[in-house]
N, C-alpha and C positions, 0 to 999 in steps of 0.2 A: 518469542513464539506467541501468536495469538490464533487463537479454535476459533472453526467454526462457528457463529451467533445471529442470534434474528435481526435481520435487518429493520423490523419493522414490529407493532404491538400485539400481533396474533399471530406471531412464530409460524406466519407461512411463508416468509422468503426468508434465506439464511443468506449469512455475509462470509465468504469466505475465507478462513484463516492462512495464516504465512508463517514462515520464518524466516528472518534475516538473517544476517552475519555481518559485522561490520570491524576493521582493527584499524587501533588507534598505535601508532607504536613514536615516543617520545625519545630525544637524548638532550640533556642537558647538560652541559658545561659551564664555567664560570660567567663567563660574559654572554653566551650564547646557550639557543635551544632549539634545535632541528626535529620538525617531525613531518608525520605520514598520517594521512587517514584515510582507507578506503570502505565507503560505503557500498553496503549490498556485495559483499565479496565474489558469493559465487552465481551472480547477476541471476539471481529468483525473478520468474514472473510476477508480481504479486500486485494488489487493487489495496490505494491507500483509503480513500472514502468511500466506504459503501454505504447506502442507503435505499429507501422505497423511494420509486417517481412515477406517475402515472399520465401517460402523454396516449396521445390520438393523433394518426395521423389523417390527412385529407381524404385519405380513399379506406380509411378503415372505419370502420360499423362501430366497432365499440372500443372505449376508452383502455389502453394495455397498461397492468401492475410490474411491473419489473423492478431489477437493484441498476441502481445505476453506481460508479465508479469512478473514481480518479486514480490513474494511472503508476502506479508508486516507483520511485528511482530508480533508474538501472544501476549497474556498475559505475563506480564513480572513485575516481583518486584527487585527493585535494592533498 
């Protein structure tokens, strides 16, 4: 689980937190070892980099402050 935190040095944009779930479930035998791993179990929305970016677009007046994001794993079986 990670909280809600400033994404930036004067705690005016906040990054928001998540929690995952992920299970790891192993068998081992002599010669052998079968496993499972599923990430993000009960497939959470969740933003893996958050950060401040401040971008302008062509038709806008003034330069925009926002968090920008990377998308974090969906559900996932390996």
């Amino acid at each position: 689980m990670l909280k809600d935190r400033s994404a930036n040095s004067d705690n005016s944009l906040i990054a928001r937190g998540y929690l995952l779930d992920d299970l790891t479930v192993n068998y081992t035998k002599m010669r052998f070892e079968i496993g499972l791993e599923i990430q993000n179990l009960f497939n959470a929305k969740w933003q893996d980099a958050q950060y401040q970016v401040t971008s302008k677009r062509k038709n806008e007046p003034v330069p925009v402050v926002d968090v920008s994001f990377t998308p974090g794993i969906p559900f996932f079986a390996n």
